[in-house]
C-alpha positions in Angstrom: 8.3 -16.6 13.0 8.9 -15.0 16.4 6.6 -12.8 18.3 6.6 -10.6 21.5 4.0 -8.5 23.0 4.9 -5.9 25.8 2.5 -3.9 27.5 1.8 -0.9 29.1 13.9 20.8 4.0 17.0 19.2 3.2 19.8 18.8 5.5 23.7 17.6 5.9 23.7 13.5 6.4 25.5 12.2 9.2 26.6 8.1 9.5 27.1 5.4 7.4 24.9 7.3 4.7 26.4 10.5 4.7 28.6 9.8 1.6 26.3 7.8 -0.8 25.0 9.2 -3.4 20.9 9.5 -4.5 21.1 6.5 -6.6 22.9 4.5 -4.0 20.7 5.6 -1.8 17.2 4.4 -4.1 18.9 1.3 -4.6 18.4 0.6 -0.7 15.3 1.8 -0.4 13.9 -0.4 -3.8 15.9 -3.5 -1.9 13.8 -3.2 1.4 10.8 -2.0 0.0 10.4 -5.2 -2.6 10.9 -7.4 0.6 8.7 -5.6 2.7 6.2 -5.3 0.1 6.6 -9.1 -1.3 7.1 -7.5 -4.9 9.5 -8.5 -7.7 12.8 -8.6 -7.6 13.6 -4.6 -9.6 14.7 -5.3 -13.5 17.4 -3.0 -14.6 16.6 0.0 -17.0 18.8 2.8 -18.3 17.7 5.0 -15.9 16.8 3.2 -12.7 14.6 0.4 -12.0 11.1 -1.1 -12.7 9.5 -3.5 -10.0 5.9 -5.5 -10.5 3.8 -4.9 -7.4 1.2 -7.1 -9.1 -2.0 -5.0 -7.5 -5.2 -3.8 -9.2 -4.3 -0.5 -8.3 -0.4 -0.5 -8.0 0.6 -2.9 -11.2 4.2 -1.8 -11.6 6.2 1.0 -11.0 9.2 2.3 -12.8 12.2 4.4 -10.3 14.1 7.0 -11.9 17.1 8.1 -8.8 18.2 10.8 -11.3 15.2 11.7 -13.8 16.0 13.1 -17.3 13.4 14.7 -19.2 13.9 12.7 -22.1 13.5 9.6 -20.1 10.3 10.6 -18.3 8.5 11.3 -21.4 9.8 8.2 -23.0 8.4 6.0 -20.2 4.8 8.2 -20.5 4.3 8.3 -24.1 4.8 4.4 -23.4 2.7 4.1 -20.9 -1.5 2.3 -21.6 -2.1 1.0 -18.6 -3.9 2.2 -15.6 -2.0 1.6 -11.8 1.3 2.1 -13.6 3.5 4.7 -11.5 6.5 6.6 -11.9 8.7 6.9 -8.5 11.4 10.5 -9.7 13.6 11.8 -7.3 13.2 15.4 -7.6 10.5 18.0 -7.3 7.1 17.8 -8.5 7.2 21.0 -10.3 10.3 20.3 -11.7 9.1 17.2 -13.4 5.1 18.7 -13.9 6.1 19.6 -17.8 7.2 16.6 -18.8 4.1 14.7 -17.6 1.0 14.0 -20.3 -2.5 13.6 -19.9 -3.9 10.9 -17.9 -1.3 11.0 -15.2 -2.1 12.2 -11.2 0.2 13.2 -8.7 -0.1 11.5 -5.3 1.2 13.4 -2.7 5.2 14.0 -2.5 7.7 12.0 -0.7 10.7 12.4 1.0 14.0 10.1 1.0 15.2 10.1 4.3 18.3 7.9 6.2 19.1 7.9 10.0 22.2 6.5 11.6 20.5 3.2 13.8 21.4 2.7 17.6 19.8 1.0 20.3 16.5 2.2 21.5 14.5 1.5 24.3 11.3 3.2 24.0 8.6 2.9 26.9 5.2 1.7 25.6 2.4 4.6 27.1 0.1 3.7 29.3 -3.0 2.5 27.9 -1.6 0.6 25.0 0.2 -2.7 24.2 2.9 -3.4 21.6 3.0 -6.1 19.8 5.7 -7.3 16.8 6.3 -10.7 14.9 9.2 -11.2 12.0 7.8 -13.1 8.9 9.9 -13.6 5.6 12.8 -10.7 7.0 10.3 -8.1 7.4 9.1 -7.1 10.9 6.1 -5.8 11.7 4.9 -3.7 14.9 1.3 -2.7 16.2 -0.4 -1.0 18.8 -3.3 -1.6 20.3 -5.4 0.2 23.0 -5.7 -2.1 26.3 -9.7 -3.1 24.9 -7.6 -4.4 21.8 -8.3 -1.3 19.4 -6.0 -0.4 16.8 -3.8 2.8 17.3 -0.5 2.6 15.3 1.4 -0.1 13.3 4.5 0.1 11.1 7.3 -2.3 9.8 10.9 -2.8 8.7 13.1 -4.7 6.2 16.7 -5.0 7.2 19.1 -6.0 4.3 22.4 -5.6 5.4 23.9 -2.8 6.0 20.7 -0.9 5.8 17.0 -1.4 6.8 14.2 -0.3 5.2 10.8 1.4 7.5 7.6 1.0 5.9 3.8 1.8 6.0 4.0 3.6 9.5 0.7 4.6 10.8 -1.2 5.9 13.5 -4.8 5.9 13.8 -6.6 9.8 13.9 -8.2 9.0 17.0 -4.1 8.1 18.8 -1.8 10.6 17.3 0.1 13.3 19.2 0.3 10.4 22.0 4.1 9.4 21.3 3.0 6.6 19.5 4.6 7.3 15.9 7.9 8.0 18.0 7.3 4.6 19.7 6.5 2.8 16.3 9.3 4.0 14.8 12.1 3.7 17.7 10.9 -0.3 18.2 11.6 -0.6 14.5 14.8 1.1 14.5 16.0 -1.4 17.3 14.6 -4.4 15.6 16.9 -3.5 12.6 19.8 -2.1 14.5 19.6 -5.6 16.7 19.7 -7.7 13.4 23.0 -5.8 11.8 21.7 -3.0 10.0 23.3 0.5 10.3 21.6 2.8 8.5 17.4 3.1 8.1 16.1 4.5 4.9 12.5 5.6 3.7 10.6 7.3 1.6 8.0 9.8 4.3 4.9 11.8 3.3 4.7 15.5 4.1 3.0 14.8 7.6 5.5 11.3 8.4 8.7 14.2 7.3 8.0 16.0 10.8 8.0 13.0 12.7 10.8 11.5 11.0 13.4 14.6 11.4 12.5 15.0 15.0 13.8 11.5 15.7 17.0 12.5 14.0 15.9 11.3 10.1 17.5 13.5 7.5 15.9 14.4 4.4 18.0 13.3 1.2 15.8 13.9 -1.6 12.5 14.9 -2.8 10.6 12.2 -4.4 7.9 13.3 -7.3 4.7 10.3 -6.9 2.6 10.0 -9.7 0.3 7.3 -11.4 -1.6 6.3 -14.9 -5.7 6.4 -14.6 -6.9 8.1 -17.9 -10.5 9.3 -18.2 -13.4 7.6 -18.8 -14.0 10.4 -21.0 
């Protein structure tokens, strides 16, 4: 493990990424996201991939890159048990009628890839940055100076590409530069250990940050999970 602590729409690709297609693209994400998450390796399907996540509320989760109809309702007629979830590349309405009862949609994602360069971002005053590597995922928080939490966020690199995860930053810290500074320290971290390309999958609010630090939105992703009713 090694430590430091310092204180103080859809558009045209450019990099490494620009010519892969959406499934190549999923496969990087799945491949950073299972180390960063500690998940199973993905098991090959037809049409994509299904990784155990082995939580209550997350049990496994099934990746379509290029979802058919007749494969979506397929894997939902299929489909008893609650924290199951369905990860399609493409727009929730466009998937909505294929969907049965007892399935929510969680908010929509974005796949996103940036070209990764050097960065030397200055930590704000008021806060400290700290960021340890553990089992090839890197992890970054920031704290105030009286040690409270602010912002946190961290990165797989495998290979050629490197994979950002869970980025946060506290309601009480945002609009502060500290989502740019997150981000920017884990973009280093991964351009430092080889990687040349980041990839992620954003929310609606992480999309605007994102794009202004020069991410470029691939593909929508449609988020959805089993919980039936009690009824």
């Amino acid at each position: 493990m090694t430590a430091t602590t310092t204180a103080g729409t859809t558009n045209t690709a450019q990099g490494p990424a620009a010519g892969a297609s959406t499934r190549a693209l999923v496969r990087a994400w799945i491949e950073g996201w299972i180390v960063s998450r500690g998940t199973s390796d993905p098991m090959d399907r037809p049409w994509g991939w299904t990784i155990d996540a082995g939580t209550a509320q997350h049990v496994s989760r099934h990746v379509l890159p290029e979802p058919a109809e007749d494969d979506v309702r397929a894997l939902v007629a299929a489909t008893s048990a609650p924290g199951t979830w369905l990860k399609l590349f493409a727009e929730d309405e466009a998937v909505r009628p294929w969907i049965g009862a007892g399935w929510q949609f969680d908010q929509p994602g974005f796949l996103m890839t940036v070209p990764l360069a050097a960065e030397r971002p200055e930590v704000p005053a008021g806060y400290t940055l700290t960021s340890w590597t553990r089992g090839g995922t890197t992890r970054v928080l920031v704290r105030t100076e009286e040690g409270h939490f602010a912002a946190r966020g961290q990165i797989a690199p495998t290979g050629p590409t490197a994979v950002a995860d869970q980025i946060e930053t506290s309601p009480d810290h945002r609009r502060r530069g500290l989502g740019s500074l997150v981000m920017r320290t884990l973009q280093n971290t991964a351009y430092e250990a080889g990687a040349t390309t980041g990839v992620l999958v954003g929310t609606p609010d992480g999309q605007a940050l994102y794009t202004a630090l020069g991410w470029v939105t691939r593909s929508p992703m449609a988020s959805l999970y089993f919980k039936p009713s009690r009824d």
